[in-house]
C-alpha positions in Angstrom: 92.2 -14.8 8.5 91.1 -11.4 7.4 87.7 -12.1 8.8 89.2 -13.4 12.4 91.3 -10.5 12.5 88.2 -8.0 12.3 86.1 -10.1 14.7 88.3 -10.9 17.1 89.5 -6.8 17.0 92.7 -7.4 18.7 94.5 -4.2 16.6 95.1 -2.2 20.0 97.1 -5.0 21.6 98.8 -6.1 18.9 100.2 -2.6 18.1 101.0 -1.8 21.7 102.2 -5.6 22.7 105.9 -4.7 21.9 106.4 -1.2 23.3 104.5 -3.0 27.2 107.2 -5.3 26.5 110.1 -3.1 25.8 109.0 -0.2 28.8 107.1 -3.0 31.0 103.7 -2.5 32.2 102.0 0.5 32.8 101.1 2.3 36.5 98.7 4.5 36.3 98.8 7.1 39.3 96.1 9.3 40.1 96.6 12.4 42.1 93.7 14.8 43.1 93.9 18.0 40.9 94.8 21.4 42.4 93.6 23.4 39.8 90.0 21.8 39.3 88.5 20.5 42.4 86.9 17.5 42.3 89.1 15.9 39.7 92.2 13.9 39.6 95.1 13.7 37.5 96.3 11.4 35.9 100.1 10.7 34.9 101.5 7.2 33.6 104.6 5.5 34.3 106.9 3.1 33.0 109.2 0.9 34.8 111.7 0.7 32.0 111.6 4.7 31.6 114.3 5.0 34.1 115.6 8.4 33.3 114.4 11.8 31.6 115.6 10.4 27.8 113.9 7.4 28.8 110.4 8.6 29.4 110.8 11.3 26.3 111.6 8.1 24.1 109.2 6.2 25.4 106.5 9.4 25.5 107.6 9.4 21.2 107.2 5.8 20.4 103.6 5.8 22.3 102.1 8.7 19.7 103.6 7.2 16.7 101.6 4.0 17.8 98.5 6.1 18.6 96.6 6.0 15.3 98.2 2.8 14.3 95.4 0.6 15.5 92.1 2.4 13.9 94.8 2.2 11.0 95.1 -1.3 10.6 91.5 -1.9 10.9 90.9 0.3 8.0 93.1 -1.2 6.3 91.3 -4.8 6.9 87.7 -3.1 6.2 89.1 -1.6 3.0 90.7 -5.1 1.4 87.9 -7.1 3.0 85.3 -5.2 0.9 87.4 -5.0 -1.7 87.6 -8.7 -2.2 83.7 -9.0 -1.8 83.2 -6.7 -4.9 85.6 -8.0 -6.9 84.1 -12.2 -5.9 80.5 -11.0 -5.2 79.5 -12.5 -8.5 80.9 -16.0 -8.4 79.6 -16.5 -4.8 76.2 -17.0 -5.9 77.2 -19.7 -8.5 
């Protein structure tokens, strides 16, 4: 399970699957920049972040999540090795 969960590296989406569901899916509008030319910027959208509480919540439960996902993967690196040095020597049995 350990080993699926680092090859199929699905960490992102399975951080971020409950906060798409609970502010919907992203839009992602892109508007030519005024203050650099040649560039646009970008602002995101939800459609569940109805009102200015709304997108401040949302905004605050996206950057907690942020570093969640290298996080986790760590995590998985850390215990896999782990469990390789501590079994290495009875593998070879």
């Amino acid at each position: 399970m350990l080993l699926d969960r680092l090859i199929n590296d699905d960490y992102h989406e399975n951080v971020y699957k409950h906060h798409d569901k609970k502010w919907g899916d992203a839009d992602f509008i892109f508007t030519d920049s005024t203050d650099y030319p040649q560039c646009s910027k970008l602002d995101i959208k939800y459609p569940n972040a109805k009102t200015k509480e709304d997108e401040e919540l949302q905004s605050k439960e996206y950057k907690l999540l942020m570093k969640k996902p290298q996080e986790l993967l760590e995590q998985d690196l850390e215990l896999l090795f782990k469990l390789m040095r501590k079994n290495i020597q009875t593998w070879w049995d």
